[in-house]
C-alpha positions in Angstrom: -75.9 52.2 61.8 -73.1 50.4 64.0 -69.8 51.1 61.9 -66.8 48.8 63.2 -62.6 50.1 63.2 -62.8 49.0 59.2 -65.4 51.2 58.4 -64.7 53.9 60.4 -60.7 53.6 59.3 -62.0 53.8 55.3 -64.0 57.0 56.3 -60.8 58.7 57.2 -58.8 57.5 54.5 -61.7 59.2 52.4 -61.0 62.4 54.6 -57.0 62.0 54.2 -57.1 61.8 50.2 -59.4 64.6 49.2 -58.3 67.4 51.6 -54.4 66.1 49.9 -56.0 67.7 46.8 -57.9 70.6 48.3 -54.6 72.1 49.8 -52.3 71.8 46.8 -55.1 74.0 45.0 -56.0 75.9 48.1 -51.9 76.5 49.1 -50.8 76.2 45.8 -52.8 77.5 43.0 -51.8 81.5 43.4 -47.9 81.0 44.4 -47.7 78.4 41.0 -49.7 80.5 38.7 -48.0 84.2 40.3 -44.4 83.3 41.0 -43.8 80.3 38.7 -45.7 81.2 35.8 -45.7 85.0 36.3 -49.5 85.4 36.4 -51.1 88.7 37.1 -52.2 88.3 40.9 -55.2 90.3 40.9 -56.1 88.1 37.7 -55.8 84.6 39.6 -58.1 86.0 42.3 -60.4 87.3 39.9 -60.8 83.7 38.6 -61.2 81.7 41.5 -64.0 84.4 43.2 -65.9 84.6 39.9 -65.8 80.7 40.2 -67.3 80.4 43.5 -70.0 82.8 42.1 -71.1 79.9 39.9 -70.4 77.3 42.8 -73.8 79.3 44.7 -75.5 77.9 42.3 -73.8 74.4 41.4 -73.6 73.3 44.1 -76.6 73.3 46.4 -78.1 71.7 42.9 -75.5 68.6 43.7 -77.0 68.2 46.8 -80.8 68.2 46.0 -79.4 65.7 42.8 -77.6 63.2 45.7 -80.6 63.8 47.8 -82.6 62.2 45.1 -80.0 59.9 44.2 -81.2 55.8 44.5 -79.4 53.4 43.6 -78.5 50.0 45.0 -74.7 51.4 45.7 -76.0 53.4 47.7 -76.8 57.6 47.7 -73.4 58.9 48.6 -71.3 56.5 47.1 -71.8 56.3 43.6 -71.2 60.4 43.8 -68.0 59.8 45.8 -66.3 57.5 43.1 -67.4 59.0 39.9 -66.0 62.4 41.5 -63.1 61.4 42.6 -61.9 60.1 38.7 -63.1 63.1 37.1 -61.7 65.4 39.5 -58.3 63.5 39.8 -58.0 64.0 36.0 -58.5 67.8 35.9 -56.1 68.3 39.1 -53.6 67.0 37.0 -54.2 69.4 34.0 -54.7 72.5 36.9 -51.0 71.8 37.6 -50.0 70.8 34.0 -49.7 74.3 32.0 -48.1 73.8 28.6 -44.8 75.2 28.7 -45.3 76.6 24.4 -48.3 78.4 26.4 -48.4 82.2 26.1 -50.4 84.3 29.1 -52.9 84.5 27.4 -53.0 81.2 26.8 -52.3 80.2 30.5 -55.2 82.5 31.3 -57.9 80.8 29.3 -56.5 77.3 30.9 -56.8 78.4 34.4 -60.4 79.7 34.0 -61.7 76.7 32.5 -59.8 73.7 34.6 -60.6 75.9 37.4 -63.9 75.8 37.1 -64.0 72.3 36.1 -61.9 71.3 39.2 -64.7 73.0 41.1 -67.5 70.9 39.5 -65.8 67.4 40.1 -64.5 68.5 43.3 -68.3 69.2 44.6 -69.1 65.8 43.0 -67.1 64.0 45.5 -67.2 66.2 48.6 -70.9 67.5 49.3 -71.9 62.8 49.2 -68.8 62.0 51.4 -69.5 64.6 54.1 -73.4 64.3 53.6 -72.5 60.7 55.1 -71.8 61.5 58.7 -75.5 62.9 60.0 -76.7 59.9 57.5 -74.7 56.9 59.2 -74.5 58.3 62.8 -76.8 60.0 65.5 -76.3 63.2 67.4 -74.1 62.9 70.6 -70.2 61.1 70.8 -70.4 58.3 68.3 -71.1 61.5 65.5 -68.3 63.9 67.3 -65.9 60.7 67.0 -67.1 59.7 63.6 -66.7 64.1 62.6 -63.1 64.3 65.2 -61.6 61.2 63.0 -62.6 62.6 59.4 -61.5 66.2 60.7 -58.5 64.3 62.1 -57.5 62.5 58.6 -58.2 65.7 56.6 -56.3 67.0 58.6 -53.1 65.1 57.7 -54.3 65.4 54.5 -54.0 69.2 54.6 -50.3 69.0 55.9 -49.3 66.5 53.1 -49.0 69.1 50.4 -48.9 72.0 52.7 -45.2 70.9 54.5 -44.0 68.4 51.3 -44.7 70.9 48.0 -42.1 73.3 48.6 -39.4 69.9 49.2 -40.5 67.6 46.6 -41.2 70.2 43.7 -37.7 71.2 43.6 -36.1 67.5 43.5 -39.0 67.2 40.7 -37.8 69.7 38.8 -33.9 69.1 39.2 -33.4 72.6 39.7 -34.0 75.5 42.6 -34.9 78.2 40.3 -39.0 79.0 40.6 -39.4 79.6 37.0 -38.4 76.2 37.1 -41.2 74.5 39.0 -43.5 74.2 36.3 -42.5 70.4 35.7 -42.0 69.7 39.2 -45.5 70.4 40.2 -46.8 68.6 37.3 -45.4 65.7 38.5 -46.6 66.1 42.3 -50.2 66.9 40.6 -49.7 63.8 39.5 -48.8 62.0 42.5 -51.3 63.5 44.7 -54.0 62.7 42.0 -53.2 59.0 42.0 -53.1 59.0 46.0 -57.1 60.4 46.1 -57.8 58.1 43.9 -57.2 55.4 45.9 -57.9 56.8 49.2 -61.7 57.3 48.0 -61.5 53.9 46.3 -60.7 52.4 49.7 -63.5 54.8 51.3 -66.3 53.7 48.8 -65.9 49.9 49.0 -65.6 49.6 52.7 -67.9 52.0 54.6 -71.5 50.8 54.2 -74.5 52.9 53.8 -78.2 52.4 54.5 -80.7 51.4 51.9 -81.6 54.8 50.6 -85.5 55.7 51.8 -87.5 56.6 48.7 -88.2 60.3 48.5 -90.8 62.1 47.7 -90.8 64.1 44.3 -89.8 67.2 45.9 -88.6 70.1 43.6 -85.2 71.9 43.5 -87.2 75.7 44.8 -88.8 74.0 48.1 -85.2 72.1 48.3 -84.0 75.5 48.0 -86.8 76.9 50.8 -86.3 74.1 53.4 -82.7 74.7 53.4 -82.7 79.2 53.6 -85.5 78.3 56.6 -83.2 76.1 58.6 -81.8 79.2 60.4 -79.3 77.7 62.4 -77.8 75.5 59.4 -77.7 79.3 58.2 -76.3 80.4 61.2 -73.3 77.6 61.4 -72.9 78.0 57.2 -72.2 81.8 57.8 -69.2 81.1 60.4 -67.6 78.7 58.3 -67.1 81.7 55.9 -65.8 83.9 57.8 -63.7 81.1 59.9 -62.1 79.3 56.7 -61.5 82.3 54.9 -59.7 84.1 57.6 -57.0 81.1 58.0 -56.8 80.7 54.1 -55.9 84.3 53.8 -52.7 83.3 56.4 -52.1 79.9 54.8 -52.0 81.5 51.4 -49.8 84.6 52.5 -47.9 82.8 54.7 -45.3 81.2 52.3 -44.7 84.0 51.1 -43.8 85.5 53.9 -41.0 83.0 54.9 -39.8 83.6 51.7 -39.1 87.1 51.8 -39.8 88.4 55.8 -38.2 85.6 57.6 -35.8 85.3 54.8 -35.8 81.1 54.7 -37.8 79.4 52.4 -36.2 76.0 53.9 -38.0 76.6 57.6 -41.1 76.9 56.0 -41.8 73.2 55.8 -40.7 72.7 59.2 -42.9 75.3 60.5 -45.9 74.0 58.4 -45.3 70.4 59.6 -45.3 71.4 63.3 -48.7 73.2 62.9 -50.3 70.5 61.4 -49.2 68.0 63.8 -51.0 70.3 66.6 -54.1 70.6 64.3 -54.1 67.2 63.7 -53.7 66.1 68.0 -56.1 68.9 68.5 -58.6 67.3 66.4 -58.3 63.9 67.9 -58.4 65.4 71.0 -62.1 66.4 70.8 -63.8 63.5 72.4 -62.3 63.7 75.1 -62.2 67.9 75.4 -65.9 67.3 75.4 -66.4 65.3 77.8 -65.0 68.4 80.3 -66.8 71.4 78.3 -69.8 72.0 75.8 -69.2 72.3 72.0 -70.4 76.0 72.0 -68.1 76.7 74.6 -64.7 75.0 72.8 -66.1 76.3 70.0 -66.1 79.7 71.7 -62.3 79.1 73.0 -60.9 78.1 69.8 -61.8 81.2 68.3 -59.9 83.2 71.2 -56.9 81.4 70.9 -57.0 81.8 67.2 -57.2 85.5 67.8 -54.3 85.9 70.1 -52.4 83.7 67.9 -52.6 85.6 65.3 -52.1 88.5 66.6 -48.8 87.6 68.6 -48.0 86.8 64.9 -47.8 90.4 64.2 -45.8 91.2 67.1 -43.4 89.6 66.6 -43.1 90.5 63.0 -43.0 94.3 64.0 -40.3 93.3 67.0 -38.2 91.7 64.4 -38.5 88.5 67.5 -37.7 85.6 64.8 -34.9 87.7 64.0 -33.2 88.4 67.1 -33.6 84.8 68.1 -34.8 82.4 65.8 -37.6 81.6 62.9 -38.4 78.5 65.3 -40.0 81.4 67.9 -43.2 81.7 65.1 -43.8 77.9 66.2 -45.3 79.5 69.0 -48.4 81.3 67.6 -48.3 78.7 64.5 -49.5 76.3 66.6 -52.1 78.3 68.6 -53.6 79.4 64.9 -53.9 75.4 63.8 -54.8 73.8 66.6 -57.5 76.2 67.2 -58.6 76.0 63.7 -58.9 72.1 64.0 -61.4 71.8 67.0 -63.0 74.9 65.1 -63.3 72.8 62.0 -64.3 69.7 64.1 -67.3 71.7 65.7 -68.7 72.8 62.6 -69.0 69.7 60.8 -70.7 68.7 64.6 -73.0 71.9 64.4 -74.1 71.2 60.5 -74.6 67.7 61.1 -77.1 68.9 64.1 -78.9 71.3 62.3 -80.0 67.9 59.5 -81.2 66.0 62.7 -82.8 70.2 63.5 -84.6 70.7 60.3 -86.4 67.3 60.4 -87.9 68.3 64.1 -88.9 71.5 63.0 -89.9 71.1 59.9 -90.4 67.7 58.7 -87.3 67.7 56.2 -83.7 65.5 56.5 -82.1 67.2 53.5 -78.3 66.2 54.6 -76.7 66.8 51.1 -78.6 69.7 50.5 -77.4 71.2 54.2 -73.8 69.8 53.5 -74.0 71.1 50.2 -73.4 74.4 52.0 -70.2 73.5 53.6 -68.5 72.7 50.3 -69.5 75.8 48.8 -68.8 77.8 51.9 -65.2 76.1 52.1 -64.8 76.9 47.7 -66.1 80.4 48.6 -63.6 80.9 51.7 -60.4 79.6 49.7 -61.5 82.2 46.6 -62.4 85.0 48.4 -59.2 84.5 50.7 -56.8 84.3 47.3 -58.7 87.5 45.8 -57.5 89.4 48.8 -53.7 87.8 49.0 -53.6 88.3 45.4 -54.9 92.2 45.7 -52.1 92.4 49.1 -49.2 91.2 46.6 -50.4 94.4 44.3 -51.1 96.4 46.8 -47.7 95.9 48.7 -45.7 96.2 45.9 -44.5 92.7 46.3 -42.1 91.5 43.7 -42.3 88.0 43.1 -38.9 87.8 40.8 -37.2 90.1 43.5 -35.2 87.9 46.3 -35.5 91.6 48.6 -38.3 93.6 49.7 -38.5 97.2 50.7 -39.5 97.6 54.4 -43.0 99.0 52.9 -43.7 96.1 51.5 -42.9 94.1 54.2 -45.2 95.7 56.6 -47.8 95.8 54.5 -47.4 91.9 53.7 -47.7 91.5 57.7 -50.8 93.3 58.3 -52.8 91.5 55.2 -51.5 88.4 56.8 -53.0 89.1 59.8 -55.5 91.8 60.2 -58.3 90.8 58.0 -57.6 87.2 59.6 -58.4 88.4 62.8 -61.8 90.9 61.8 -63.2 87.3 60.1 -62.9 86.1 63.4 -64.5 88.1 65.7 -67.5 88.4 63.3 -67.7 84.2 63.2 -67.6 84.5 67.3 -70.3 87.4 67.1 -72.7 85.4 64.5 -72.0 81.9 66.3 -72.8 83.9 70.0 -76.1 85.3 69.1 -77.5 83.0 66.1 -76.6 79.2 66.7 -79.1 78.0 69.3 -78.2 74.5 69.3 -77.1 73.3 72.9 -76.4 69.6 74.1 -79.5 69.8 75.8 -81.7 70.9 73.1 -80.3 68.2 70.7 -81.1 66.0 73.0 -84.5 67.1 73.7 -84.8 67.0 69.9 -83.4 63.4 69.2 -85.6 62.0 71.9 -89.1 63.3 70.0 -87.4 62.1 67.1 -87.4 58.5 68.3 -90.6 58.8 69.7 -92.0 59.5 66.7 -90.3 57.1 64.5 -91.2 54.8 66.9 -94.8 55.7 66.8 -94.9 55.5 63.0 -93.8 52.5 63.3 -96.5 51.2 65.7 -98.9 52.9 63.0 -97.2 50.7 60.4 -97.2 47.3 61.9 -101.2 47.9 63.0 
């Protein structure tokens, strides 16, 4: 399918609005239900892993249900809207804790919009990414269709990520955290009205192909064809260990400019200036790729991310930012997020391989089942990473209603920050190295038998 600058401009407004949401929850979720409303840490992570525990289930479900899905809007679309509504709604309620609430109270409301903001999040996001192996062929017009989404998620991510910590204290009228509460209400608010129309604007102007009637296949060979696809296996395993090592910094990370660096204000500058290099990094792909294979940026992103995040400890332990300035953590910021967008970039490449993979090997296109994957893989990543950083606050002794932390504390805040971050790493680059067997040359090896026998059904068809 030929998409034209319209189309292809909708499909990244898509991108831009629903990442918006996923970061306020991803960023957000612990530091407003810990610091603001003075949550047990270790409970919030409980919550969001035992949620993605359900998600192994709920979700690869979704994407047999859109696989099957036939209607004359289209597979993805219908999904994409209907989603989009119902999620928008609970967003707002995540963010929206009565203030007559008790903890116990607040408790029960967290589990169950949580896990409701789960559901309707999948809804929307397994259709919308499902799209890109389903409207584009292997090769650059699916890396530019993948770098653009990645691209507008991208700016989606930094919306929340550098505004939150400006905006909810202007909500609120007042600097105190306890405070808050009202002022993220009202940015839930805001943010849930901007998806809205973002994946209104994405539904109604990027076109889909008249959904091919599918045989009645069951929801266990689903299920089978999927497990047997070893190298959307092997791409679904790095995207674990790759998005939860950077949501274990981005969901530490705040609080480490709130009581290491000592100023809360830089944090939105330093935010902002690592999104805009994940965001040029992103763009950037097409024409990276014209000078070096996908494995191998794939390869170097993870390096960079590495050393990044390691020179992130050193200067912690040198007391650098200190000496000089917080501006010096720019510096490895940058090498952390622009790393991690032509990381993110690749694997939505890779996943959307192994749909055009599965069907050469073993007869099977099951792109929302496959993509299915990544959205629980990403839910998994962000609950697993907030279960650790909400264990490191206990562990560390970190008190939230302190403005000082003993040196103890401090160190130990560094090394969750990092540490684990960089151990997620090097297993991605070790499961990626010896598992994913997908070259340039074998995809296109693949897509040309493809065609040829498309082309000879065809012949069969017409005779």
């Amino acid at each position: 399918m030929k998409l034209n600058a319209r189309n292809k401009a909708a499909f990244g407004f898509g991108g831009f609005g629903k990442d918006v949401v996923y970061m306020l929850v991803s960023g957000y979720l612990l530091y407003y239900y810990n610091s603001v409303l003075g949550m047990s840490s270790v409970f919030i992570g409980a919550v969001l892993m035992g949620a993605r525990i359900f998600d192994a289930i709920n979700d690869p479900i979704m994407g047999v249900i859109v696989a099957k899905t036939n209607t004359r809007f289209g597979r993805f679309r219908p999904w994409i809207l209907a989603g989009t509504v119902l999620n928008a709604v609970v967003l707002y309620a995540l963010f929206a804790v009565p203030s007559s609430m008790g903890d116990g109270g607040a408790r029960v409301w967290l589990t169950v919009f949580y896990l409701a903001w789960g559901v309707t999040y999948t809804l929307m996001d397994i259709p919308y990414w499902s799209m890109i192996p389903a409207i584009t062929e292997p090769g650059r017009d699916r890396e530019q269709m993948s770098s653009l989404a990645r691209a507008c998620a991208g700016i989606g991510d930094a919306v929340p990520t550098v505004l939150t910590m400006v905006i909810v204290p202007i909500l609120s009228g007042s600097s105190v955290i306890a405070d808050y509460r009202i002022g993220f209400q009202y940015w839930a608010l805001i943010i849930a009205i901007v998806f809205v129309i973002s994946e209104a604007v994405c539904v109604f102007n990027v076109p889909e192909k008249k959904p091919e009637s599918m045989e009645a296949v069951g929801i266990g060979k689903m299920f089978t064809s999927l497990v047997k696809n070893d190298q959307a296996m092997a791409v679904v395993a790095t995207v674990i260990m790759v998005y939860t090592s950077l949501n274990i910094v981005a969901n530490l990370i705040l609080y480490f400019f709130q009581y290491d660096v000592g100023n809360t204000d830089s944090y939105s500058v330093f935010v902002g200036v690592c999104f805009l290099a994940q965001v040029v990094a992103m763009a950037l792909i097409p024409a990276i790729s014209k000078a070096a294979s996908k494995q191998n940026i794939f390869k170097a992103s993870i390096a960079i991310q590495i050393a990044g995040l390691i020179l992130v400890l050193v200067f912690a332990y040198t007391n650098l930012y200190r000496v000089t300035s917080w501006a010096i953590l720019c510096l490895p910021g940058v090498m952390v997020y622009a790393a991690y967008g032509m990381m993110n970039v690749m694997l939505t490449v890779f996943l959307s391989d192994t749909v055009d993979y599965g069907e050469w090997k073993y007869g099977s296109r099951e792109e929302s089942v496959i993509f299915s994957m990544q959205t629980f893989t990403v839910k998994l990543a962000s609950g697993v990473a907030v279960f650790i950083a909400g264990i490191a606050i206990d562990v560390v002794g970190l008190q939230t209603d302190a403005v000082t932390q003993s040196a103890a504390t401090l160190n130990g805040l560094r090394v969750f920050m990092t540490i684990p971050s960089v151990v997620l790493m090097v297993v991605a680059y070790i499961i990626f190295r010896k598992c994913y067997k997908l070259t340039d040359e074998k995809m296109n090896t693949i897509m040309g038998e493809l065609n040829d026998k498309s082309a000879s059904e065809g012949e069969i068809a017409n005779d």
